[in-house]
C-alpha positions, 0 to 999 in steps of 0.5 A: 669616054671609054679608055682602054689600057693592056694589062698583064695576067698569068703571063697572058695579055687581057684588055680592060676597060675604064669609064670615066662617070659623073664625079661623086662629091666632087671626087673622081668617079670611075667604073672599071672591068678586066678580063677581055681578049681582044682591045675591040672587045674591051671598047666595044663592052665600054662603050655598051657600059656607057651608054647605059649610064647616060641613059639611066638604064643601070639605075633601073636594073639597080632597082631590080637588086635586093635591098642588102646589095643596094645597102651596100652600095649605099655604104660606099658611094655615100655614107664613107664619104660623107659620114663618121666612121662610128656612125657607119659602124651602128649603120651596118650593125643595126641594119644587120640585126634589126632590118636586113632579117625582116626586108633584106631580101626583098628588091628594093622596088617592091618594099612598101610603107606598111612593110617598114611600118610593120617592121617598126611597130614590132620593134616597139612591141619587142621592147626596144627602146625609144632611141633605138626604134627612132635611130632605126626609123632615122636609117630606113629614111636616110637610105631610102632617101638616097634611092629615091635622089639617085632614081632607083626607086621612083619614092621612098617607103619610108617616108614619114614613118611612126613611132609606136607610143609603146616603145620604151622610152626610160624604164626598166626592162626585165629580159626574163620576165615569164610573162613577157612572151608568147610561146610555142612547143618548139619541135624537133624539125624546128630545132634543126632548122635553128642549129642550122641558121645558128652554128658553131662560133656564132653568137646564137650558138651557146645561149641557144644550146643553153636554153634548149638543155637547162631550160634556163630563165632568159636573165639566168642563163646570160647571167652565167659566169664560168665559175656556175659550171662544175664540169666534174659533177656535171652541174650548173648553178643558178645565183643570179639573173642579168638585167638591163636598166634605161638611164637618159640621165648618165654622161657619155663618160658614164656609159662607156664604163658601164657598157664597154662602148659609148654606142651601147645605149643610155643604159647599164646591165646589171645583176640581181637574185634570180626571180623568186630568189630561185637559187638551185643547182641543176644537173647537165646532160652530157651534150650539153656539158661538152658544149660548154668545155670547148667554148670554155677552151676557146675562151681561154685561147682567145683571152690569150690571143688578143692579151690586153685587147680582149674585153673584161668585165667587172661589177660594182660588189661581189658576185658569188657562185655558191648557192650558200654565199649567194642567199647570205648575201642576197644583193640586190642590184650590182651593177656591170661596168668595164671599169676595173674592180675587185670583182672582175666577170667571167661570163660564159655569153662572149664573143671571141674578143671577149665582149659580152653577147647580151639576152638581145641576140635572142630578139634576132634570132626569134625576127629571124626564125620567124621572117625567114623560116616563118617558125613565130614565137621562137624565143627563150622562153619557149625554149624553156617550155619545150625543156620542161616538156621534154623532161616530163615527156622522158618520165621525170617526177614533176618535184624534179622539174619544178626545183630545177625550173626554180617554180614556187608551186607545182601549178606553174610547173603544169603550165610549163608542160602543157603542150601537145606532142607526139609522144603524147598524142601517141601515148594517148592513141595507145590508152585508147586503143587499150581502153576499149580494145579491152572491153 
């Protein structure tokens, strides 16, 4: 039944009404809502309220809401109850960055099997790994699942969903591989649309400008410690690159001191020469110079304001941030641990907290430049294209961008600027028009 009781607000008297629905677990189930003028309003909307419930009308308008809201809902009425908070935590984060791009606007009843399988099948193409495209096929279950037992939908989408065989199940993955993306000439309406979507003080911010201004090799840039920066000479050094490597074989203990969090996956990141040996020192634009000092004061605030909760990383070996040292030491693979050593990290990809932003934001930021603004292909490496283009676009010698590419022949170079652009298209109109105009 409706039970309606006074209350209080600003000095005037409002009416709320509190409906008394089915327990959930056993536990007291209530639906309140405040702000009426009169008692007769408060019972008149309970009961309304009420009445729908018994029908099963207010399921059905559930399934008219978005997949995000019924998400949320999900989290609430189930999963708080009924499972670990460590567990609801990789719930939020996995459907936040791998799911809630590509479906979460959708309603809930129009989301399809081939919606989800196609959703699954790019994970395993983006390489993902194997445990967490199937965590991820476990989740759209789950949640699914419970739509279709509480009747929001009439059946889940995601039932018996596939597993790509390309998804990777223990191998290496190179973050940086030139060959491991397609890629695009990213124009200027495109690089506005993503400065919008990716502002200040979000993880996407920095890697982003990085990429966009030093053309920079996905590793090399999520590589970089602060020490690489010379803000007074205005330049950036290349000793390293960033790697993840898949180890099933590694105790729970184990990934924790490797990774900073027993929930990061059965791997470790780890450090090695930047691709060909590439070691070089490559000069900064003024915009992207400021950038960078800012982050690097906010850093510095940030590791003060939370003191001993503020992440810190270390490796195995020394790492070097001059080119000379680095050749001469020239190691091959240096493990990232949160494990206190000698050779303690100052990475440039953080969060406020201190903890790392790994080269996988960008396979967020490309899902969702692509699902919701429909730009495909919008990753790192074409960041690093449209740079290179852009520099032999403004007239710079191709000795200049191959060193500061770190390409080992001009003819890779060539690749990396071959893009139709406007300035060219222009200047090629030009050349015509001059051709013959002269004739």
């Amino acid at each position: 039944m409706a039970i309606v009781t006074a209350r209080k607000r600003l000095g005037k008297p409002t009416w709320e009404y509190r409906v008394e629905l089915a327990p959930i677990n056993g536990k007291r189930n209530q639906k309140t809502k405040a702000g009426f003028k009169t008692k007769k309003e408060a019972l008149k909307a309970g009961r309304e309220f009420l009445e729908k419930y018994e029908k099963g009308e207010l399921l059905q308008s559930i399934s008219e809401s978005s997949v995000i809201d019924v998400f949320s809902l999900w989290l609430k009425q189930y999963c708080i109850t009924n499972l670990a908070e460590t567990t609801i935590d990789n719930y939020k984060k996995r459907f936040r960055l791998y799911i809630s791009p590509y479906i979460g606007e959708y309603r809930i009843k129009n989301v399809t099997k081939l919606m989800l399988q196609d959703l699954i099948n790019e994970l395993a193409s983006e390489g993902y790994s194997l445990n967490t495209v199937s965590d991820i096929c476990g989740l759209l279950s789950g949640f699914f699942d419970w739509a279709e037992t509480n009747n929001i939908i009439s059946r889940s989408p995601a039932y018996k969903l596939k597993t790509p065989k390309n998804a990777k199940s223990n191998e290496n993955i190179d973050p940086e591989s030139e060959t491991q993306y397609e890629h695009i000439y990213i124009t200027s309406d495109m690089w506005k649309i993503a400065e919008k979507r990716f502002p200040e003080n979000t993880t996407a911010y920095i890697p982003l400008h990085i990429g966009y201004h030093t053309g920079l090799r996905i590793g090399e840039a999520y590589g970089l410690v602060w020490d690489d920066i010379d803000f007074e000479n205005k330049t950036l050094s290349v000793n390293r690159q960033i790697q993840w490597h898949a180890d099933s074989t590694r105790t729970k203990k184990q990934k924790k001191e490797k990774n900073g969090t027993s929930n990061a996956g059965n791997g470790y990141w780890y450090f090695k020469p930047p691709k060909y040996n590439s070691y070089r020192i490559i000069d900064l634009d003024d915009e992207i110079l400021g950038i960078l000092k800012k982050e690097y004061e906010k850093q510095q605030l940030a590791a003060a304001y939370y003191n001993d909760q503020f992440y810190h990383y270390y490796s195995e070996k020394p790492i070097f941030s001059d080119i000379v040292n680095s050749r001469k030491a020239n190691i091959k693979s240096n493990i990232i641990t949160t494990k206190e050593t000698a050779y303690e990290i100052n990475f440039i990809m953080r969060q406020q907290s201190g903890y790392y932003v790994t080269p996988r934001t960008m396979q967020n930021i490309s899902r969702v430049m692509k699902h919701k603004y429909g730009i495909d292909k919008f990753n790192f490496h074409s960041l690093r294209h449209t740079h290179s283009t852009q520099l032999e676009e403004a007239g710079a010698p191709y000795q200049y961008i191959q060193n500061r590419f770190g390409h080992k022949n001009r003819k890779t170079t060539e690749v990396y600027t071959d893009h139709l652009t406007p300035t060219y298209s222009h200047r090629g109109v030009k050349a015509l028009k001059q051709l013959y105009n002269a004739k």
